[in-house]
C-alpha positions in Angstrom: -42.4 -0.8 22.9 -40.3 2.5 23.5 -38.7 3.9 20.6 -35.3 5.7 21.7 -35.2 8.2 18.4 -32.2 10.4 19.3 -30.5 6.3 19.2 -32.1 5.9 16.2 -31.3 9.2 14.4 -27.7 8.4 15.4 -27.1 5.2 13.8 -29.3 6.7 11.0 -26.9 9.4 10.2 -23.9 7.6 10.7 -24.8 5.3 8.2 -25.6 7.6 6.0 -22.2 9.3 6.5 -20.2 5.9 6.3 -22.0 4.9 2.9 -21.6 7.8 1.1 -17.3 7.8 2.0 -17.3 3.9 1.0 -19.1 5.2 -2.3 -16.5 8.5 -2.3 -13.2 7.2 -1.8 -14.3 3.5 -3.7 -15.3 6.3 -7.0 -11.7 8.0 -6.1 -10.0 4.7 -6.7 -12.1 4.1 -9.4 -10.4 7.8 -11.3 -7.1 7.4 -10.0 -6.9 4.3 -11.9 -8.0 5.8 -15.1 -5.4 8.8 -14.8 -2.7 6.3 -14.2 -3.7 4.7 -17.5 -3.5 8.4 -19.5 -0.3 8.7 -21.5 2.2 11.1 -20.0 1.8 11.3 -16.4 3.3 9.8 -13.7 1.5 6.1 -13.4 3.5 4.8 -10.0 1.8 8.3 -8.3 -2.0 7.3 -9.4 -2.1 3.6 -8.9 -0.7 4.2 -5.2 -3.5 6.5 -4.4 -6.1 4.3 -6.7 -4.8 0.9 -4.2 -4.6 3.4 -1.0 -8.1 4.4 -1.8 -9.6 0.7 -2.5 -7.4 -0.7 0.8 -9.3 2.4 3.2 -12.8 1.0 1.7 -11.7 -2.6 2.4 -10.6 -1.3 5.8 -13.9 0.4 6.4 -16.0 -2.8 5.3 -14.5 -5.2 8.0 -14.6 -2.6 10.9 -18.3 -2.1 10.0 -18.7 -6.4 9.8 -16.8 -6.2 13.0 -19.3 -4.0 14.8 -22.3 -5.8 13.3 -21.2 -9.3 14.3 -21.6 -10.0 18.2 -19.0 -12.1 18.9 -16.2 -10.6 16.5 -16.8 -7.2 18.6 -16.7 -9.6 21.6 -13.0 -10.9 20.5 -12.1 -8.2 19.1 -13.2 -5.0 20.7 -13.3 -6.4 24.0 -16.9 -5.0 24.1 
């Protein structure tokens, strides 16, 4: 069994990077919603960004279940 580590490093770090801007924007949402609900600022402003925010991460999550499952990459990706 042959270990290709440069492979392995890459998937490593990308899921690293993809985890921690699910958490990011997800925790973005999470305030933009709470400053919509603060009296005397604009609430239309916030809650666009909080949905935009929670919409990205949702966006994120099916392109990652895409690539995982074989034959939704198949159909979809053409891969």
């Amino acid at each position: 069994m042959n270990i290709q580590w440069i492979d392995f490093l890459i998937v490593a770090a990308t899921t690293l990077v993809s985890a921690l801007f699910i958490v990011g924007a997800y925790s973005l949402g999470v305030r933009m919603l709470a400053v919509a609900e603060d009296e005397g600022r604009s609430r239309a402003g916030a809650r666009a960004a909080a949905f935009a925010c929670f919409g990205l991460c949702g966006i994120v999550v099916v392109f990652g279940i895409i690539l995982i499952v074989p034959s939704l990459s198949a159909k979809i990706l053409g891969a």
